[in-house]
C-alpha positions as CSV (number, residue, x, y, z in Angstrom):
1,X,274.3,179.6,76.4
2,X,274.6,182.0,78.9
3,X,271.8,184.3,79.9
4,X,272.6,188.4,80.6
5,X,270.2,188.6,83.5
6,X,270.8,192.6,83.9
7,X,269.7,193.3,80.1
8,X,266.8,190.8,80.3
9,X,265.7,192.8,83.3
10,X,266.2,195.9,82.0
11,X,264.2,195.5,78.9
12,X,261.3,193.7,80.5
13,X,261.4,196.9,82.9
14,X,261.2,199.1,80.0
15,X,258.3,197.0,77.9
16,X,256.4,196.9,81.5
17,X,257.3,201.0,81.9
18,X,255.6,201.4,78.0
19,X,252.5,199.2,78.8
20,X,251.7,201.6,82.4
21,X,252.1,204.5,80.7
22,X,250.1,203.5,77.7
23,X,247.0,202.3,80.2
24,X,247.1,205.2,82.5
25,X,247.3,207.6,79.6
26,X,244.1,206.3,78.1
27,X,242.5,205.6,81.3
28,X,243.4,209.2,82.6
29,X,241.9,211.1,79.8
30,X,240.2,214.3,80.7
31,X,236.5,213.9,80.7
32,X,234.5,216.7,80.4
33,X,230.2,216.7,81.9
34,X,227.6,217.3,78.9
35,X,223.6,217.1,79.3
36,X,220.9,217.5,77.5
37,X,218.2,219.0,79.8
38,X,215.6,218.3,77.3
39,X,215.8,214.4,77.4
40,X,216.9,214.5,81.5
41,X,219.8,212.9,80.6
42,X,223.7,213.5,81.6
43,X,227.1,211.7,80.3
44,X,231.1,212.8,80.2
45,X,233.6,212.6,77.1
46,X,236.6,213.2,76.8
47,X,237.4,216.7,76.2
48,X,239.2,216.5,73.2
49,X,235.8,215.3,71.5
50,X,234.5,218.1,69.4
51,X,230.5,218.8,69.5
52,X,229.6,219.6,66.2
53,X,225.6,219.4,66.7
54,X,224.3,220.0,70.2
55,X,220.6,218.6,69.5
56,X,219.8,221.8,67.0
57,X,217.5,221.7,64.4
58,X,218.8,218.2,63.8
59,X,217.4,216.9,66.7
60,X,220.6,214.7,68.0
61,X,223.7,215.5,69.6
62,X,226.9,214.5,67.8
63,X,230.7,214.9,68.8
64,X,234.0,213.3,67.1
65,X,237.6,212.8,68.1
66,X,240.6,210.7,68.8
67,X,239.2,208.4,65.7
68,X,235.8,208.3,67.3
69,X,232.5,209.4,65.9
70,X,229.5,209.5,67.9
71,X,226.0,210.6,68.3
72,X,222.9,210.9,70.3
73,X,219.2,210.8,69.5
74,X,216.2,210.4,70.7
75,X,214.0,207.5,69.7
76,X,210.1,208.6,70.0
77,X,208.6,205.5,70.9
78,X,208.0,205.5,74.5
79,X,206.5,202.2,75.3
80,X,210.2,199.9,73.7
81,X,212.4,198.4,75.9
82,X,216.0,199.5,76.1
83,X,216.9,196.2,74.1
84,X,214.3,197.1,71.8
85,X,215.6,200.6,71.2
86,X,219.1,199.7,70.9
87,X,218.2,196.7,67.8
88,X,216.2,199.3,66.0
89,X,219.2,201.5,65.7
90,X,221.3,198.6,65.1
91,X,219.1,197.7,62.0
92,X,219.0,201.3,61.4
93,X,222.7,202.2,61.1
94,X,223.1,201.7,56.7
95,X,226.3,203.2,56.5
96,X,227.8,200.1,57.9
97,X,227.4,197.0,55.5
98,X,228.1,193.4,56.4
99,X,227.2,194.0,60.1
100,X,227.2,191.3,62.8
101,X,227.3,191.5,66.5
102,X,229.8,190.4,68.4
103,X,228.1,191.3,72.0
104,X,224.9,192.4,73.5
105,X,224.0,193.1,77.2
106,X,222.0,195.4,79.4
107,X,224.2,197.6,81.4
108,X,224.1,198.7,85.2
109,X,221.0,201.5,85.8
110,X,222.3,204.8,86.6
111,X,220.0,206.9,88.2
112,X,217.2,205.2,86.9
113,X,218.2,205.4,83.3
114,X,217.8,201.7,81.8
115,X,220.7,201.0,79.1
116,X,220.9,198.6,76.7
117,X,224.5,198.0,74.5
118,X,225.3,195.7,71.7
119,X,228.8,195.6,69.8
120,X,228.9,195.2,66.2
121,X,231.3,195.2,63.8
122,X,231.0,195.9,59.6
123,X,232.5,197.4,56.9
124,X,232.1,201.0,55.6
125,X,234.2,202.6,52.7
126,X,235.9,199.0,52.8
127,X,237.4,199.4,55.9
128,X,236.6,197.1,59.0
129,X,234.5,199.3,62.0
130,X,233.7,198.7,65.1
131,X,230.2,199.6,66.4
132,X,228.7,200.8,69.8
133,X,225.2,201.1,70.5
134,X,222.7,201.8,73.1
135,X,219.4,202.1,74.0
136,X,218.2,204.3,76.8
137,X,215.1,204.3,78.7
138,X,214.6,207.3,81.0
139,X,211.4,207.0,83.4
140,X,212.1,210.9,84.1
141,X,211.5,211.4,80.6
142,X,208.4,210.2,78.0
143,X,211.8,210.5,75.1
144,X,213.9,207.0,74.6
145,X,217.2,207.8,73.2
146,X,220.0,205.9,71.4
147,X,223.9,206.3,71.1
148,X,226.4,205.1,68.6
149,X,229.9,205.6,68.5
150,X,231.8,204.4,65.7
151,X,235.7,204.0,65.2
152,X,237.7,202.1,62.5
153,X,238.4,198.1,64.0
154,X,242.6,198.8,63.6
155,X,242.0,201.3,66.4
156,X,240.3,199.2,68.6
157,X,242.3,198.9,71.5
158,X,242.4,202.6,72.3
159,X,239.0,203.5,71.3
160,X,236.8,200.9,72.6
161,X,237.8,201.4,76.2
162,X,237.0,205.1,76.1
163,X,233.9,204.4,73.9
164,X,232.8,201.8,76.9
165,X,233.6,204.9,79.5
166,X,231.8,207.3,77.7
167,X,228.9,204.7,77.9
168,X,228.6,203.9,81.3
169,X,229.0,207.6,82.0
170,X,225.6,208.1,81.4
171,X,222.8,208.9,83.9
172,X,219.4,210.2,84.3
173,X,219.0,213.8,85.6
C-alpha cells in the first residue's frame, strides 16, 4: 500500500488550520470592562453578553450570551471565607438537581480581592450543565459577593474557557 504523502499533508494542514482558528477565535473574543462601584469590584465579559440586571432593585448583576448565563451577588456575611462563600452558593443553586463537583480551588488574588471557584456539574430541565462558582472576599469592601455562570455540559468546550476568563478577570477597585 502506497501512501499519497501530498494529500496526507494537505489535509493535516487543513485539520491544523480549523483547530488555530477555532482557539484564536474563542481566545480573541472582545471583552468589554464592567464594575460595580458599590461592592469595589471590577471584571470584563465578552461583549456579546447581554446585561439584563445591573444590581437594580434585585440587588445582583446578571448578563447572558453565547449559551452562558451568569450572575453576581453579594453575600452579606462579612466575616466567611471566600471557600465559605462560594459552598453556600453552591448548596444554594436549586435549579440544578443531582449536583456534584468536579473541582474546587482558590484562585490568584487580584488587587486584594480573595476568590474562591469550584466546578460543578447537574442536571436542569434534564439536560446535563456545567457550573461555575465563586466566592469573593473584598477587604476594600464590608460586602462578600458570589458569581455563577452556567452553560449546558454539550457546550463545554467553548464556554468553559471564556467562563474561566471572565473569572479571573476580576479585581478589587
Amino acid at each position: 500500500m502506497k501512501l499519497n504523502t501530498k494529500h496526507l499533508f494537505f489535509s493535516l494542514a487543513i485539520v491544523f488550520t480549523g483547530l488555530f482558528l477555532a482557539q484564536t477565535n474563542a481566545h480573541a473574543q472582545a471583552m468589554k470592562p464592567w464594575s460595580w462601584k458599590k461592592y469595589k469590584i471590577k471584571w470584563k465579559m465578552p461583549s456579546n453578553w447581554n446585561a439584563k440586571d445591573k444590581g437594580g432593585r434585585s440587588g445582583k448583576f446578571t448578563a447572558a450570551g453565547g449559551g452562558v448565563s451568569f450572575r453576581l451577588k453579594p453575600w452579606r456575611d462579612a466575616s466567611a471565607s471566600a471557600k465559605q462563600v462560594a459552598m453556600r452558593a453552591y448548596r444554594g443553586a436549586t435549579s440544578v438537581q443531582r449536583k456534584r463537583i468536579i473541582s474546587q480551588q482558590y484562585m490568584t488574588s487580584k488587587g486584594g480581592l480573595k476568590k474562591y471557584m469550584i466546578l460543578a456539574e447537574g442536571w436542569q430541565k434534564g439536560k446535563k450543565v456545567r457550573i461555575g462558582i465563586m466566592g469573593f472576599i473584598n477587604p476594600k469592601s464590608p460586602i462578600n459577593l458570589y458569581c455563577r455562570f452556567l452553560w449546558w455540559a454539550s457546550q463545554d468546550s467553548k464556554n468553559n474557557p471564556i467562563s474561566y476568563r471572565v473569572a479571573q478577570s476580576f479585581s478589587a477597585m
